[in-house]
C-alpha positions as CSV (number, residue, x, y, z in Angstrom):
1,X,-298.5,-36.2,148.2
2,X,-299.4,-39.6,148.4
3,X,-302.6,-41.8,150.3
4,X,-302.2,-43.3,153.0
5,X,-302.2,-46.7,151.3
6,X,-299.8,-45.7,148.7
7,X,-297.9,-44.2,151.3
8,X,-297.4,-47.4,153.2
9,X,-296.9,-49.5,150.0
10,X,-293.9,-47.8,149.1
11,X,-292.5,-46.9,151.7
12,X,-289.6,-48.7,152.4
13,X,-288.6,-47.6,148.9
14,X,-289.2,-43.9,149.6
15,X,-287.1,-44.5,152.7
16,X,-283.8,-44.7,150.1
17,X,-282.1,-40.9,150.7
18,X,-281.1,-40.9,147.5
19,X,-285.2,-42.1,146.1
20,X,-287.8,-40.1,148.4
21,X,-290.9,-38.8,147.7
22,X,-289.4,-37.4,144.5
23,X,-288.4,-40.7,143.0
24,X,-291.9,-42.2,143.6
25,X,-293.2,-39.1,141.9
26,X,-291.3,-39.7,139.0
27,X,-292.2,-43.3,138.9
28,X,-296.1,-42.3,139.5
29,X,-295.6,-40.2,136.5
30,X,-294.2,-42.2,134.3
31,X,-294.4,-44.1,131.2
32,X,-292.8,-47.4,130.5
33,X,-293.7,-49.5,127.2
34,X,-292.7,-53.4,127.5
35,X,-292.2,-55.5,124.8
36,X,-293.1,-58.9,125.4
37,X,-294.4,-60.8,128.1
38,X,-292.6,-63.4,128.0
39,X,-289.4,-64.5,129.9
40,X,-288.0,-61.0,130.4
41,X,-291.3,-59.3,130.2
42,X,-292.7,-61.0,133.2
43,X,-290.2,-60.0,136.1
44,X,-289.6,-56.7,134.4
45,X,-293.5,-55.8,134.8
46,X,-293.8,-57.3,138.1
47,X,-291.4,-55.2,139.4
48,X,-292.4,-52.0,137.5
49,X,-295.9,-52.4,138.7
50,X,-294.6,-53.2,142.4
51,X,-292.5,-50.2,142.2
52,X,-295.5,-47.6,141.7
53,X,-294.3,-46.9,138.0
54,X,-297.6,-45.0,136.8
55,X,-298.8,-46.8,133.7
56,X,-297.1,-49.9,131.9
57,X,-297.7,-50.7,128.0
58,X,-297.6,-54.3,127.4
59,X,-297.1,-55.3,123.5
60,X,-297.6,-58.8,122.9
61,X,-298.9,-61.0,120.0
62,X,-299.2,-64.6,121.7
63,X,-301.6,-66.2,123.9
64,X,-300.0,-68.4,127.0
65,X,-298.6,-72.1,126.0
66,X,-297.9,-74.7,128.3
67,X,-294.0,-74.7,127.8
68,X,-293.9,-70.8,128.6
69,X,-294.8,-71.3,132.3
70,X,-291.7,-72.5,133.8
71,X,-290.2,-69.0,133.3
72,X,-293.3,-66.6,131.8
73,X,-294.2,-65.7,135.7
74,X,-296.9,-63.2,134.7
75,X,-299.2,-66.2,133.5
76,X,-300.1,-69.7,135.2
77,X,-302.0,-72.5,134.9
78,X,-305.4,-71.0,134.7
79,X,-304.2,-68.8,131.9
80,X,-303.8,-71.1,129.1
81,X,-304.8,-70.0,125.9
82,X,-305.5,-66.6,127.0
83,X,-303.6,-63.6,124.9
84,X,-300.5,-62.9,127.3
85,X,-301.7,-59.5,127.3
86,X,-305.2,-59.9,129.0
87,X,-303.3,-62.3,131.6
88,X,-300.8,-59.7,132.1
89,X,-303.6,-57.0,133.0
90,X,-305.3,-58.8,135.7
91,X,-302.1,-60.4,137.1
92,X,-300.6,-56.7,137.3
93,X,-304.0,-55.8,138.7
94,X,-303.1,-57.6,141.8
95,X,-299.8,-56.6,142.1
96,X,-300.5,-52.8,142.3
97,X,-304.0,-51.6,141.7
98,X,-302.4,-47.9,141.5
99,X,-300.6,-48.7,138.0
100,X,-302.5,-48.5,134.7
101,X,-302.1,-51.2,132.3
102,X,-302.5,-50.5,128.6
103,X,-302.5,-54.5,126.4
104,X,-301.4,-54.2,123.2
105,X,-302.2,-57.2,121.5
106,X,-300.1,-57.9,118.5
107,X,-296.2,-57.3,117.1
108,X,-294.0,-54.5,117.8
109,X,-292.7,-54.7,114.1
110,X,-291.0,-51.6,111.7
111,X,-294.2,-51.0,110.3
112,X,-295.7,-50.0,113.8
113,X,-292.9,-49.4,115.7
114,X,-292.5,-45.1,115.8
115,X,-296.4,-45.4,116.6
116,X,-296.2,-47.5,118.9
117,X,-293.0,-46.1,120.7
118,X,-293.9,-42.5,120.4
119,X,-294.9,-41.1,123.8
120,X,-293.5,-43.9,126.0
121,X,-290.4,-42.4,128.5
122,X,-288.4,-45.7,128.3
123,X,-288.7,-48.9,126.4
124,X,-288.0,-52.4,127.8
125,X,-286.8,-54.5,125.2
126,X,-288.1,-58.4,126.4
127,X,-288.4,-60.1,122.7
128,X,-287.4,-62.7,121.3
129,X,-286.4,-62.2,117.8
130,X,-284.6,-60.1,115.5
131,X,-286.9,-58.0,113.6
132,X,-288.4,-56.9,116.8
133,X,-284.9,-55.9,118.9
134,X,-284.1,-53.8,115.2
135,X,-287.3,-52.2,115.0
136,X,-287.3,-51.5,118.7
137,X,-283.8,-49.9,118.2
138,X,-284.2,-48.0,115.2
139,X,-287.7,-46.5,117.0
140,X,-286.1,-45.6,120.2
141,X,-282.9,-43.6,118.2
142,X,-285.6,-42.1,116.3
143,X,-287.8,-40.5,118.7
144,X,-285.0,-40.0,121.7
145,X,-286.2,-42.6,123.9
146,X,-283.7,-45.0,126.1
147,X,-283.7,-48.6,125.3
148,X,-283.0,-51.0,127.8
149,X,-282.2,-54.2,125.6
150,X,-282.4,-57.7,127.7
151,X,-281.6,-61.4,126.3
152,X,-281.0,-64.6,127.6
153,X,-279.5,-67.9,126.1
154,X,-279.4,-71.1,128.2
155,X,-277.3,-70.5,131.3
156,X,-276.5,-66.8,130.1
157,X,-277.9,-63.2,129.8
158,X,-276.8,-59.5,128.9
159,X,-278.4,-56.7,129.6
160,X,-277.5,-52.9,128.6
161,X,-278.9,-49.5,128.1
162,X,-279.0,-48.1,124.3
163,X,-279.4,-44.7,124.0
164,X,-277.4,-42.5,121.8
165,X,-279.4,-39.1,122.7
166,X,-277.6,-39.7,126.0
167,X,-274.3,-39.8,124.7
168,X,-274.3,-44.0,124.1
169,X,-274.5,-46.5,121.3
170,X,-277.1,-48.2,120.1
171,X,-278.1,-51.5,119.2
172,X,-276.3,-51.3,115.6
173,X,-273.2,-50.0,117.1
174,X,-272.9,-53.7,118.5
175,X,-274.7,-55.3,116.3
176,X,-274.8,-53.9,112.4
177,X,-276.6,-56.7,111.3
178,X,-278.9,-59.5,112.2
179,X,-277.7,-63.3,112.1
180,X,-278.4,-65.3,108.9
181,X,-280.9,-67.8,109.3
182,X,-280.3,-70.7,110.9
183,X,-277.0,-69.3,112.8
184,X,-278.6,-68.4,116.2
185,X,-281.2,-71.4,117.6
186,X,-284.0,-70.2,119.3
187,X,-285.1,-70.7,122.6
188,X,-287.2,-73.8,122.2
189,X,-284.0,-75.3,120.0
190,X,-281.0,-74.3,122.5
191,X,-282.6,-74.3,125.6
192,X,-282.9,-72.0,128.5
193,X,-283.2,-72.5,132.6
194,X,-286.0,-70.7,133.8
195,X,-284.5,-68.6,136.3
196,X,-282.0,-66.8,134.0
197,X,-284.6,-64.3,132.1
198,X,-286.1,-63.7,135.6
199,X,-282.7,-62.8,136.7
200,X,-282.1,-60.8,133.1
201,X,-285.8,-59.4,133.2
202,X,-285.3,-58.1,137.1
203,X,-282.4,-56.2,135.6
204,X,-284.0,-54.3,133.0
205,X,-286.4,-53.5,135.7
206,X,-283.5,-52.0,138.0
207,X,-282.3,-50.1,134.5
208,X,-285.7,-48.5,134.3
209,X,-286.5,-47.0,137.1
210,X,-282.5,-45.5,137.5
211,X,-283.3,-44.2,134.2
212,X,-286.8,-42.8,135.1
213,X,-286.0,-41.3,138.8
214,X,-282.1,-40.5,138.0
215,X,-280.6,-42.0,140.4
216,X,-277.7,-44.5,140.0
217,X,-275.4,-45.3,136.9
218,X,-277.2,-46.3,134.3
219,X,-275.7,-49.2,131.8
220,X,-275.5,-46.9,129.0
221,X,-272.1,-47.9,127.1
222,X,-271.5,-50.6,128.9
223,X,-273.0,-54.3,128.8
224,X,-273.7,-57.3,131.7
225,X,-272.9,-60.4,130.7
226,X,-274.1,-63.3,132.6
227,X,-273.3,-66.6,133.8
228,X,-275.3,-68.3,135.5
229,X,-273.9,-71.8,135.6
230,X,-270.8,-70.1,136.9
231,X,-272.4,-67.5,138.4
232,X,-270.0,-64.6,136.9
233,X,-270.7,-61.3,136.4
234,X,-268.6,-59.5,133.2
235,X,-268.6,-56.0,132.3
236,X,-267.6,-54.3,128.6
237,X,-267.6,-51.2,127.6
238,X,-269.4,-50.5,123.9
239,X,-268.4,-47.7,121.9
240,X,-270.7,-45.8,119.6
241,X,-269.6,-46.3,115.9
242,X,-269.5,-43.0,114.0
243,X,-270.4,-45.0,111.0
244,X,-273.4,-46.9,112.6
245,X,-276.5,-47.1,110.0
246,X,-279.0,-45.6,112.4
247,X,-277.3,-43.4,115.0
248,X,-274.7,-41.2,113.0
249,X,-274.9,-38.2,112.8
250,X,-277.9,-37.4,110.4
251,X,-279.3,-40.8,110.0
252,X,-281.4,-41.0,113.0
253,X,-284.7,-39.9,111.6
254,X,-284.5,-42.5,108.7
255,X,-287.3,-45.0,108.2
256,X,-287.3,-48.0,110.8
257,X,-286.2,-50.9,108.6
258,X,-287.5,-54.7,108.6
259,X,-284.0,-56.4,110.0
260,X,-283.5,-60.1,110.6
261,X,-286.2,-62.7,110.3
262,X,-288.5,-63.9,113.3
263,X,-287.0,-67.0,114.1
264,X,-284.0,-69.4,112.9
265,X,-285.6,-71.0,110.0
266,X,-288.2,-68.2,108.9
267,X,-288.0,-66.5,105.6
268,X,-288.1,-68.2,101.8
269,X,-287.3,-71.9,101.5
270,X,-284.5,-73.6,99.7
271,X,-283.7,-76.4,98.1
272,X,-282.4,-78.8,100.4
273,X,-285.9,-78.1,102.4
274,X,-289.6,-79.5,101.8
275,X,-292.5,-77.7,103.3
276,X,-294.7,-79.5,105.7
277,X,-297.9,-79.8,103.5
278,X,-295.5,-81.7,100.8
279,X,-294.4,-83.5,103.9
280,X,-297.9,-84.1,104.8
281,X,-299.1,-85.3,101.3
282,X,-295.8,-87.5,100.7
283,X,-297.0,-89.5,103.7
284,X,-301.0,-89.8,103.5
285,X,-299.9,-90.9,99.6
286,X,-297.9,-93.6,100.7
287,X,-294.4,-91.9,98.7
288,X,-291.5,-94.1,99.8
289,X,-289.5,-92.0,101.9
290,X,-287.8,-91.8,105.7
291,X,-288.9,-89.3,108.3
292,X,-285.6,-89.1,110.3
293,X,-286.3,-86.9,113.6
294,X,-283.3,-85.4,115.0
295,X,-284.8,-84.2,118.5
296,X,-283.7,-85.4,121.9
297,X,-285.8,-88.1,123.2
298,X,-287.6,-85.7,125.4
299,X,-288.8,-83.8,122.7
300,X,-290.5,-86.8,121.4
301,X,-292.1,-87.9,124.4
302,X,-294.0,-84.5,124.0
303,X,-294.7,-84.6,120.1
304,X,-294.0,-87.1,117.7
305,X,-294.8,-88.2,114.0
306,X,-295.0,-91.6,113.7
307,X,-293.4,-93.7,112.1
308,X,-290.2,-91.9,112.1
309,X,-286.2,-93.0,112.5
310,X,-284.9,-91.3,115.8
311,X,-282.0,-90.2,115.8
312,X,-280.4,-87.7,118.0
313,X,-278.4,-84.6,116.3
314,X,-275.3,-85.9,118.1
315,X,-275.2,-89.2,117.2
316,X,-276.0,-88.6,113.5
317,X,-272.6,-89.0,112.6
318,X,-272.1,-92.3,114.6
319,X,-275.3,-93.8,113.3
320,X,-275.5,-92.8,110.0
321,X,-275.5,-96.8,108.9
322,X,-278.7,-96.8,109.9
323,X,-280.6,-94.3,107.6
324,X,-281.6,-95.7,104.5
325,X,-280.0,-94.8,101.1
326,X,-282.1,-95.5,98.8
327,X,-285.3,-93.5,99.7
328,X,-285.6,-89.9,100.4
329,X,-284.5,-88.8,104.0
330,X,-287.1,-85.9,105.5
331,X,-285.3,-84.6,108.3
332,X,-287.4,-83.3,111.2
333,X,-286.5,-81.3,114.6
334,X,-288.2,-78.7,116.9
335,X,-287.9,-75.6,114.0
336,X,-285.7,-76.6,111.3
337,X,-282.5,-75.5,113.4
338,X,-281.0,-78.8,114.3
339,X,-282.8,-80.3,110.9
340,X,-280.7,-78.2,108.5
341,X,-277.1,-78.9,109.9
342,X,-278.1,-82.3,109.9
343,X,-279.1,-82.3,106.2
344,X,-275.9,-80.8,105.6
345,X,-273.8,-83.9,107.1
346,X,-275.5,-86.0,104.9
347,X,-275.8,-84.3,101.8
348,X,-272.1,-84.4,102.2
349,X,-271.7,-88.2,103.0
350,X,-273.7,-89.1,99.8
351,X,-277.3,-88.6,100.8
352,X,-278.1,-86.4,98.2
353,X,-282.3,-87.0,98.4
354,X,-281.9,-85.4,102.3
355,X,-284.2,-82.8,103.1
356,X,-284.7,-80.2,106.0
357,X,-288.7,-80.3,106.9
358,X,-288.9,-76.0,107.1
359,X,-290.6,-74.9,110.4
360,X,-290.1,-78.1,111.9
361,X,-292.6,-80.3,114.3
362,X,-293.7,-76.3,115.4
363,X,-294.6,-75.5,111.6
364,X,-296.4,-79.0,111.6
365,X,-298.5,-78.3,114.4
366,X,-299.2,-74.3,113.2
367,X,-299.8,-76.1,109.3
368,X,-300.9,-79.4,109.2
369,X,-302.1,-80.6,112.7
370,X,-302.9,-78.7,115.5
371,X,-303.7,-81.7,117.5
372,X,-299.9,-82.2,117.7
373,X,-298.7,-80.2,120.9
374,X,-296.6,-77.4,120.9
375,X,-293.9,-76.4,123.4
């Protein structure tokens, strides 16, 4: 049934009693839409494509940054500033020839997402954000397709199947709701070793092709947690919830909803927070205030606004002496994370003219200056 060269390529794969011919066929024959090539994206199309899985959909909005390369192992040097989808193709290309591509270049969001979902035989869930993992769920209850959700934090990562046509929760079940801003620091704010979504990513990979060739236990009701700095494995056991927004019983052809906002400090300011444009005309107009930078030292050896009062989050407390009292305090960090729970502290020990700068050094960069590097 298959070439010669086909035949050879997968062949220590076919060798598997319980995979055969029949499980390559099913993998030739399939469909698998990723979204994201990013940290969990990368290994999990690697390993698709290696596998013979017959065509992979790649949805992805960015183009490859500098700071993605130490775990984004779809892209290299040679690929920077390219979309992430056009450096996907031609990396996949020489993986396995065999395997059809299909770039999607843009956002998986609740607008798009039953179009973009609709006709795919599994999704792989590699964002990094909240409206996207909603939208992805609510599209995969909706047209019957299994999820396989991935995500990694520093030294930890879960993976899981969703899919409540087969009997298991979804997303919702275990998590109704999405985070208020600011609660959950993204990746560039907490941190994350570069091996851990290649580890996570490789995973949803495995998840995949049990689901598409039938063999195995898939991880549907139950969720992998992670950790590598100990390197422990732990297993739980999720329960559907008969009162779950999207997957009760006569809810799961309702509208996908916009959930969650795309990163920590997104979404409408407030009060204790100035923009970076007002930032940005406060200091070309010479306004008396103090830009107090909150990022580890690091951070500032890759991008930093000058003149500014470092200050490390954790040693806010210790050093607060040393901000100034009597002139606004504009708080800067990586995204307005860091920034805001700083602002808090000293709103509370009498700094009442502290502000959060919203987006942080990243918004500055995106806004003001794009001369400022990003990472």
């Amino acid at each position: 049934m298959f070439p010669a060269e086909e035949g050879q390529r997968y062949a220590r794969q076919m060798a598997l009693p319980e995979f055969g011919v029949a499980g390559q066929e099913k993998l030739r024959a399939a469909r698998v839409l990723l979204i994201g090539a990013g940290g969990l994206g990368s290994p999990a199309a690697l390993y698709l494509a290696a596998a013979g899985v017959g065509t992979l959909g790649i949805v992805d909005p960015d183009e490859v940054e500098l700071s993605n390369l130490h775990r984004q192992i779809l892209h290299g040097s040679a690929d920077l500033g390219r979309a992430k989808v056009d450096s996907a193709v031609e990396r996949l290309a020489g993986v396995n020839p065999h395997v059809r591509v299909e770039p999607i270049r843009g956002r998986f969001t609740a607008a798009n997402a039953l179009e973009l979902a609709r006709g795919w035989d599994v999704v792989v869930d590699g964002c990094d954000n909240f409206p996207t993992r909603y939208a992805s769920n609510d599209a995969c209850v909706a047209l019957g397709i299994p999820n396989v959700y991935g995500s990694v934090w520093r030294f930890e990562g879960q993976v899981s199947v969703f899919a409540p046509h087969r009997g298991g929760p979804c997303y919702r079940c275990v998590n109704p709701r999405a985070p208020e801003p600011g609660a959950v620091p993204s990746c560039a704010e907490a941190g994350v070793l570069g091996v851990m979504p290649g580890l996570i990513g490789t995973l949803q990979a495995l998840e995949a092709i049990k689901l598409l060739t039938g063999i195995g236990e898939p991880m549907i009701g139950r969720l992998l947690h992670v950790d590598g700095a100990a390197m422990k494995f732990r297993e739980f056991k999720l329960r559907c919830d008969p009162q779950c927004a999207r997957c009760a019983e006569g809810r799961r052809d309702l509208p996908v909803e916009e959930e969650g906002v795309s990163c920590a400090v997104s979404g409408a300011m407030n009060d204790e927070e100035i923009s970076v444009q007002d930032l940005a005309a406060a200091r070309s107009g010479g306004v008396p205030h103090v830009l107090l930078d909150v990022r580890e030292a690091w951070e500032l050896d890759v991008a930093k606004l000058e003149p500014c009062l470092h200050v490390p989050l954790g040693e806010v407390v210790a050093r607060v002496e040393e901000i100034p009292r009597d002139v606004p305090v504009y708080v800067l960090c990586h995204g307005g994370v860091r920034s805001g729970r700083a602002v808090e502290f000293l709103r509370g020990a009498g700094f009442g003219q502290a502000r959060s700068v919203h987006g942080g050094i990243a918004a500055w960069s995106a806004e003001v200056d794009d001369k400022v590097p990003t990472y």
